[in-house]
Structure formats: structure tokens, C-alpha cells
C-alpha positions, 0 to 999 in steps of 0.5 A: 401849873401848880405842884397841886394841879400836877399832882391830881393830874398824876393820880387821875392818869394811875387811876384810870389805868392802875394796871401800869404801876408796876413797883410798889416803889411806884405805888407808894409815889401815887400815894404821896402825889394822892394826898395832895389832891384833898379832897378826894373822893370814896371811890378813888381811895377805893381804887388806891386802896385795890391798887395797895392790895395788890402789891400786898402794902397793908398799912397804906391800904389801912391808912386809906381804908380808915380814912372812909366814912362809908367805904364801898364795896371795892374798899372791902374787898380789897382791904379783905384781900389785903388781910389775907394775903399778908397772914391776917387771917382773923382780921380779914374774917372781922372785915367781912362781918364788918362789911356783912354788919352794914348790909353791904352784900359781897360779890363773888370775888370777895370769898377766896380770901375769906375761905382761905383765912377758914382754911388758914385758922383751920376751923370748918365752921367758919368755912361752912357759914361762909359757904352757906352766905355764898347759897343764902344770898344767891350767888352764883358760883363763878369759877374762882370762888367755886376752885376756893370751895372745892380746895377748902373741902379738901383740905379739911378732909382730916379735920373734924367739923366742929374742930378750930377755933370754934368759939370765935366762930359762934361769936362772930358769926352768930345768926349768920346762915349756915349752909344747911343745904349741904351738912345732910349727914352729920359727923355722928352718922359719917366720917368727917372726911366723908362728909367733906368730899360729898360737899366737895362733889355737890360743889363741883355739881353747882358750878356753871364753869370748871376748869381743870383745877376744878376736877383736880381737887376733887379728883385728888380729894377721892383718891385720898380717902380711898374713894377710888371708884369714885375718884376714877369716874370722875376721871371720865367725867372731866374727860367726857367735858372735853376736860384734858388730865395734865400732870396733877390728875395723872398723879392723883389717879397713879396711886389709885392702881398701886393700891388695887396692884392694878399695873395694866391699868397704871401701864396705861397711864404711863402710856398716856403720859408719855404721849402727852409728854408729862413723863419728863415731869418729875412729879408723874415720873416719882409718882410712876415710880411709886405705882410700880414698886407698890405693884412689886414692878421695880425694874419698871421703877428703876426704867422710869428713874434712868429716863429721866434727864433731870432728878429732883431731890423726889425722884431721887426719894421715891426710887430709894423708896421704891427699891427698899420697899421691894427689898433691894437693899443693896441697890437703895444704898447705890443709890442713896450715895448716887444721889450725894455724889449728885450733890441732892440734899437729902430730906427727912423722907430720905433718912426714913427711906434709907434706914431700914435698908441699913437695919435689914443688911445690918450695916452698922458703919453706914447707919453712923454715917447716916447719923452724921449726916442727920445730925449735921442737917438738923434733922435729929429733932425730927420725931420720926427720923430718930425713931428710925435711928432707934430701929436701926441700931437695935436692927444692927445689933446696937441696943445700948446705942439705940435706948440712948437715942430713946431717952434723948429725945424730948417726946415719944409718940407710938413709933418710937415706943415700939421701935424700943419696946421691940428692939429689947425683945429681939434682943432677948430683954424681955422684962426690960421691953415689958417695963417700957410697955407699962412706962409707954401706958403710965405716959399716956400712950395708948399701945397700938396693934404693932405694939402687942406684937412688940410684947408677945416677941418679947414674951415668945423669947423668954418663955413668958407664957402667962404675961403673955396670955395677960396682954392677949386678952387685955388687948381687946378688953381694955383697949378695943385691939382685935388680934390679928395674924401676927399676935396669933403667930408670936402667941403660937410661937410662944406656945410652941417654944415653951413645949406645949405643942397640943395647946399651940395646936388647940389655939390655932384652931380656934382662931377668929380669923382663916390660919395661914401657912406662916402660922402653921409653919411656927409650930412644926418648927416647934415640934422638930425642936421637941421631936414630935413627929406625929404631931408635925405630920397633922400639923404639916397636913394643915400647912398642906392645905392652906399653903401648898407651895410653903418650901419650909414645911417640906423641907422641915419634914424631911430633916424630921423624917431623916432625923427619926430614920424613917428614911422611906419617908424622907425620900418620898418628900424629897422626891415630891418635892423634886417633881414639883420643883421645889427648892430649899432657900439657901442659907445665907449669912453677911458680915460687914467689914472695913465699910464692905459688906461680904454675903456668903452661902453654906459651902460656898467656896467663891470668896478670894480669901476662902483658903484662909477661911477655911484654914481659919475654921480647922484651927476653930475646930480643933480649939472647940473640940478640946473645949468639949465640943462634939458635932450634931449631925442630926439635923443634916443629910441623912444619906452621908457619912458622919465625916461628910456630915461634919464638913456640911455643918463645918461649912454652913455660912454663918461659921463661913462668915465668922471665920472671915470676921476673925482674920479680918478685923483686930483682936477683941473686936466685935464681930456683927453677923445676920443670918437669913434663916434660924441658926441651926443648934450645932453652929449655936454651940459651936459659936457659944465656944468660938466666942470663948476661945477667941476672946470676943463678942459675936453677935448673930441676928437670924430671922428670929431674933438677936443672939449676943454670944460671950465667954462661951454664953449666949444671950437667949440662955439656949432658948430660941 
């Protein structure tokens, strides 16, 4: 037998049974046998060529597809495929209207890799003409082709319909039929991602057969974009088909009841996975996880997480989010080196995750390690992680180490300027935060609604009362920004700091939107700075109303009561309060030393070194006394004698915390301090005189903002 003859022998056997080559070693062997056997005919090139398109061998298929004068149906398809799967998306579209050219019709199986080179080039346009080619030649939907739809829609949710690369769209496909059956509303009258999940359920409606991709996508789809409801039934629908959810489904629909803080409905979930046996999977477990701490259930987070047998780098995530979400810092940061010790590489949504638990508990020390490692993976380029950075180090009191990662990054979108921007007016530099606000808008960064409430803190801390009503009321002029609570709160703060208590009342009242107790709150703070006690009494009234169970109103009015002696009154709120069970939140302040972070509580005596703090603090008593300091008792117990009033404010936590600093850490070092409440005005003067006694940087950071406190100075010049 000749070597020809062998050869045609091979290629008929691979042919009829194509399916054997299992190699594309193989399958370049049959080509060169095949190219023996001239000539050969179209439809045996046709099935090589399919052959090719499987192993994804494109210049064999194109070598083979050229060589056709008239290739058929199967030669388009499978070159079409072949484009496709190697990345040649443009080309694969070309060979469709090529094929489209010749008046050779498609078949079904020919539109998946086109509507995947649509989705690929991001252009909807091209996906519509598609679409509307699949309804003009009347081809029924077979179940591959309708997934591809269905997964096109979906990805083009975000994307506007006239978007990509539009041109060549017109150009290519010009009087080709668009899929007019379908558009209904145009883009104008409804959102582009509305638009697209209706064509997504219209598709879905036009399918013969679905499986449980089918459902998936459109399920997915829905929740996405908040159609919940919609989302939902089709949940009964897929289960009134006989259709059983898997895994996807579940975490498709999870998300929907931690939106509407529906954790029954998400308990039945979990129940329905765990009896199917999907709470071992890690995408449910993380997406239970999620549902929980969005329904502040965390301990039911930290369940799922501890029966997990085997944590991926999401879970590990999405637990370390969940407990910073909830703020459980303490426990985010255990786990955090948990998930190093169980050698998971961190990503760069475990970095966000993970620093404002650092900013919060102002752990410097632990946000450089967290930089190291973010600089040694590779994620310092990452636009939002170095934001976060920024955050974090003007949270932890680094302001100057903050601004240099600013100006070290190579573009700065709207979380990066506000991160900036309010990280100076926390720290009392509000002209430097308003200068980044015009440099922001000189860049073309159009500010947002966080960015205003940026601007009036930094206005609310340097008593900037008229730039402040200049961007309130270009705000809505000149960028369309309706206020809201929080630009109402700083205002009325900023107001009330400045003394102009009756125009803070006035403006309050005349909100566009319902006050809060929050709000209200802000300005009797404001009066009992300014000793206006009739005022505050309206002011608590208003609070009284709106928030009942508001502990600082009560609080505050009391120490006012007592402070005016009217001491009727103050027993009288203190008594209703009693009866109602209400409990002033402890003052509490943290400071970190050698990579440990100490809490104390005002007049807490539990910490192993309390003797030496409070032999620490006589010694700072007696120093500041001769500086000229003398004690302010107005704002503590009015039923004490003025020596039992000295140790009260002698023993509050962030003098406690100071002392502990002072012995703990080598002379001329920076001392770093968060309180959870305002610094109260004897420890703000007393601090101001520690600092210059002791020779040293202080730096306290209340729920308010940042005092940088040296050679008797602070930062706020007394205003806060």
C-alpha cells in the first residue's frame, strides 16, 4: 500500500470519528497525513477545520479555511468559534458578516461566540443586531444560544446602549435588522440597566428549555440592580418548573434579605442550604456571612466562618469584613493575622477591609505592617488600597504621612480627594482642606455628597461660618447635591461652635428634610458650652420628641442642671433616667504601646501597672499646679466635695491613658490617644500643660476631631 493510500486511509478513520483525537499533537499529525490525500473535498476540510476549533489551533483552521472557495456552513462556524475562543473578537464578528454576505443562513449554535465577541468588545449594539438576526430569520432558541443572551444582558447592565465601539457597529452591520421587538423603551425613558434585565426576562420567556443557568443569570441579574421583588419571584418561578436552586441561586438571593435586614427569610436560606448540603461551599458560606453582618447578626457570622472545614482567601474576607462592618475591630485584626498564620495571601479587599479597623482603634504600628505588606504584594498602585492608606494614617493621627501617599499616587479619583480633604479638617487644617477642595475641582473632579460633608468639618472646626454658607448653597446650585442629615449636622454644628445658637435653632427647623436626635444633640452640646440653659431645655424638648431613648440629652442636661445649681432639677433627670434604665456610656480611652493596645475606663483601677499611673499623675498634678493650673469641677458630680471632684476628673481615662503612655515609652516620644467621647475642658487644659512639662507631642483624637497638643498649645487654639 502506497504512503498515499495509507494516509487517506488515516484521515477517513479521524474523520468519521473525530471525537478520538484527543491531543492537539494528534491533531496536527491528521493535518499532515491530510495534505497528502489532494484533493480533498469541502466537506472533509469542513470537519478538520471543526476538529482545529476545538483544540483552539487557529492557523491551521485558517490555513484550511482559506483554502475553500465556498466553505459551508460547518467552516463558518468552526473558524467563528475558533476566533472567538483564541481572543479575536473583531475578527470572529467579520466572519459572521462575511458568512451573512453570502446568504449562507446561521444555525443556533453559531450565536455563542458571537454574543461572546459583543460582550468581549463591550458594545450592546453589536449584541442587539445580533439578537435581532436570531428573531428576523426565525430561529428558535435552543438552550445554549438562549444562556449566551441571557449572560450578554446581563453583563451589559452597567453600560449604556449606544456605548463601545459604535461605529464599527453601524459600519459593519448596516441594514442589518435590529432587534426592534425587543428595544421598547428607549434609554432616554429608562435606565440602561433596566432596559437590559427586561430584554433578560423576555428572553427567558422565549426559551423552549432552561436549565439552571438559565434562571441563574436572570436571577442574578435582578438582584443586582434592586429588582429584589422581581428577583425573588422568579425564584418561585424556577421552583414552581421543578428547577432546584444550587449554590449560585442561593448566593444570588442571600444578598437580597441583607439589603431588606430580612434575617428570618435569610435563616431560611441557610436552613435550605445546609439540608442541601451547600453550607460546606464557600462561596454560600461567605455569602451567609455577609447576609448576616448586613443584618448586624455577626455572632451568626462568626458561626458560619467556625463550621467551615476548608476557608478560601473569600471567606477569610468576607468575615474580616463582616466584623469591621459591625465594629468588632479587635476581632477583625485576630482574624486578620489568623488568616496570615493560615498562610491565605491577602487581596486587595482584604487591605480595604482591614484598615479602617486600624484607623478606628488608631493602631499606628499595625497600619505600617499593613503597609509593608502592601507595598511587598504589589498593591500600592491599587487607587482605592492607597486611599484607604490615606485614611488611615490621617485616622491614626499621621497627617503628614498621609498627604505623602496622596501626592505619590499617579491619579486621584473622589476617594482619594475626600479621604485628603477631610483628613485636614479632622485635624484642625481647614484652609489646607479647602485648598485641596478647589485643587479637587481645578482637576476636574466633580465633589460629591461625602466631599461637602469634608468641607463643612473643616469649616465646623475653624469657625468658617461664611465659606461654609458659600458651599452650602452652591452645593445644590452649582452641582445639583441635595443636602442631606450629615451637611445639616456639621452646619448646625458650625453654627453652634461659633455661639449662634438661635440661628443654629432657626436652621434646624427649617430643614428639608425630618431632624434627628443626632442633629439636635449637636446643638445642646453647643448651648452647654455657651451656658444657655433655657435654650437647651427647648432644644432637649425637640430631642425628647424625635429620639426618647437619646442617653446623651440626659446626660447633658443633667451636668447643666447641676452646673446652673438647680439641683431639683438635676436630681429629677437623674431619677427619670434611673426608672427608665438609662446609662451613661462610659468614657473610654486606648492607647497603643509596644504593638499592644491598652483600653482604660474613667476611674478604672484593673491595669497591672495602676499604681505607677497613679503615682505618675500625682507627680503631673503637682507639675501643672505650679504652671498655674487649677481644676474645673463644673462639669462633674454636683453632690461631692471639691476633693472628691479633683479625683473624679484626675481619674478620667484619657489622663489614665496618658500616664500609662508617659512611663511606658522613652522620653521625647510621641504619645498617640483616642477617646470615644469629646475631651472634657479640665483634661483639654490640663493635657495643654502636661505636654509642656513633659516635653512631648500628645495627640488625642475624640469622637469630634484631632487635638495635636505641644509646649503647652493645642492645635484647635481652644475651639472645639
Amino acid at each position: 500500500m502506497t504512503s498515499n493510500s495509507t494516509a487517506k486511509t488515516l484521515v477517513k478513520t479521524f474523520l468519521r470519528t473525530p471525537h478520538s483525537l484527543k491531543t492537539k499533537f494528534q491533531a496536527k499529525q491528521l493535518l499532515a497525513q491530510f495534505l497528502k490525500t489532494q484533493p480533498y473535498s469541502p466537506s472533509s476540510t469542513s470537519i478538520l477545520i471543526s476538529v482545529y476549533s476545538n483544540f483552539n489551533l487557529l492557523h491551521p483552521s485558517l490555513f484550511l479555511f482559506n483554502s475553500l472557495n465556498s466553505p459551508p456552513l460547518l467552516a463558518w462556524k468552526s473558524i467563528i468559534k475558533c476566533y472567538a475562543n483564541s481572543g479575536h473578537f473583531l475578527n470572529s464578528l467579520t466572519c459572521f458578516v462575511q458568512m451573512r454576505s453570502f446568504g449562507i443562513y446561521p444555525d443556533p449554535n453559531m450565536f455563542p461566540f458571537v454574543l461572546k465577541a459583543c460582550v468581549f468588545l463591550k458594545n450592546l449594539r453589536l449584541g442587539e443586531s445580533i439578537h435581532g438576526c436570531v428573531i428576523r430569520l426565525g430561529l428558535d432558541f435552543d438552550l445554549f444560544t438562549g444562556n449566551a443572551l441571557l449572560n450578554m444582558y446581563a453583563k451589559f447592565q452597567s453600560l449604556q446602549p449606544n456605548g463601545g465601539h459604535k461605529v464599527f457597529a453601524f459600519n459593519v452591520f448596516d441594514g442589518m435588522p435590529k432587534c426592534d421587538e425587543l428595544c421598547g423603551t428607549s434609554a432616554q425613558e429608562k435606565g440602561a440597566s433596566i432596559i437590559q434585565l427586561d430584554r433578560m426576562t423576555k428572553v427567558l420567556e422565549m426559551m423552549p428549555k432552561r436549565d439552571v443557568v438559565s434562571w441563574n443569570t436572570v436571577i442574578a441579574g435582578n438582584a443586582q440592580n434592586g429588582m429584589y421583588e422581581e428577583a425573588l419571584r422568579m425564584v418561585r418561578e424556577m421552583g414552581n418548573a421543578n428547577m432546584k436552586p444550587d449554590s449560585f441561586t442561593l448566593s444570588s438571593v442571600l444578598p437580597i434579605f441583607a439589603e431588606y435586614v430580612d434575617v428570618i427569610k435569610g435563616k431560611e436560606i441557610h436552613g435550605y442550604a445546609i439540608r442541601h448540603w451547600f453550607d460546606s461551599d464557600c462561596y454560600i458560606a461567605s455569602s451567609l456571612i455577609d447576609m448576616y453582618a448586613n443584618c448586624a447578626r455577626i455572632e451568626d457570622s462568626c458561626s458560619v466562618f467556625n463550621l467551615l472545614s476548608k476557608r478560601d482567601d473569600i471567606s477569610w474576607n468576607s468575615i474580616i469584613a463582616a466584623c469591621v462592618q459591625n465594629g468588632v475591630f479587635d476581632e477583625g485584626l485576630k482574624l486578620f493575622r489568623q488568616m496570615l498564620t493560615a498562610e491565605v495571601k491577602p487581596r486587595d479587599v482584604t487591605f480595604s477591609s482591614i484598615m479602617p479597623a486600624c484607623a478606628y482603634l488608631t493602631t499606628l504600628h499595625l497600619g505600617k505592617q499593613l503597609h509593608g505588606y502592601i507595598i511587598r504584594g504589589g498593591f500600592n498602585d491599587n487607587m482605592f488600597i492607597a486611599s484607604s492608606l490615606v485614611d488611615m494614617y490621617a485616622k491614626c493621627g499621621n497627617i503628614k504621612a498621609a498627604r505623602w501617599i496622596f501626592n505619590q499616587m499617579e491619579h486621584h479619583d473622589m476617594v482619594s480627594w475626600t479621604a485628603i480633604i477631610m483628613g485636614y479638617a479632622l485635624h484642625g487644617h481647614a484652609h489646607d482642606a479647602l485648598l485641596l477642595f478647589k485643587q479637587m475641582e481645578m482637576d476636574g473632579v466633580k465633589p460629591n455628597y461625602v466631599s461637602y460633608i469634608a468641607v463643612f468639618t473643616a469649616c465646623s472646626h475653624a469657625g468658617l461660618t461664611e465659606e461654609a454658607w458659600r458651599y452650602f448653597n452652591s452645593m445644590s446650585r452649582n452641582h445639583g447635591i441635595k443636602p442631606g442629615l450629615e451637611h445639616y449636622a456639621a452646619m448646625a454644628d458650625l453654627l453652634g461652635r461659633a455661639g449662634k445658637l438661635e440661628e443654629a435653632y432657626e436652621f434646624i427647623g427649617s430643614m428639608h428634610t425630618a431632624s434627628t436626635g443626632s442633629i439636635w444633640s449637636t446643638l445642646l452640646s453647643a448651648c452647654r458650652v455657651h451656658k444657655n440653659l433655657e435654650l437647651a431645655e427647648k432644644v432637649a424638648n425637640e430631642i425628647y420628641k424625635v429620639d426618647p431613648e437619646n442617653v446623651g440629652a440626659y446626660v447633658l442636661m443633667s451636668n447643666m442642671y447641676a452646673a446652673a445649681r438647680r439641683w431639683k432639677d438635676a436630681a429629677k433627670m437623674r431619677i427619670f433616667m434611673k426608672k427608665k434604665g438609662i446609662r451613661k456610656e462610659p468614657a473610654c480611652s486606648w492607647i497603643e504601646v509596644k504593638n499592644r493596645v491598652h483600653t482604660f475606663i474613667s476611674g478604672d483601677k484593673s491595669h497591672p501597672l495602676y499604681d505607677r499611673i497613679f503615682e505618675a499623675l500625682k507627680d503631673l498634678l503637682e507639675q501643672i499646679e505650679r504652671e498655674g493650673y487649677i481644676p474645673d469641677t463644673n462639669e462633674d458630680f454636683h453632690d461631692v466635695d471639691e476633693e472628691q471632684k479633683k479625683y473624679i476628673i484626675f481619674s478620667h481615662s484619657e489622663r489614665l491613658a496618658l500616664a500609662f503612655g508617659i512611663i511606658s515609652t522613652p522620653a521625647g516620644t510621641t504619645i498617640r490617644i483616642t477617646k470615644n467621647i469629646r475631651v472634657c475642658v479640665d483634661c483639654h487644659t490640663a493635657i495643654k500643660l502636661i505636654s509642656k512639662v513633659v516635653q512631648r507631642e500628645i495627640i488625642v483624637r475624640d469622637n469630634s476631631r484631632f487635638h495635636h497638643f505641644k509646649d503647652g498649645k493645642c492645635s484647635c487654639r481652644d475651639y472645639w
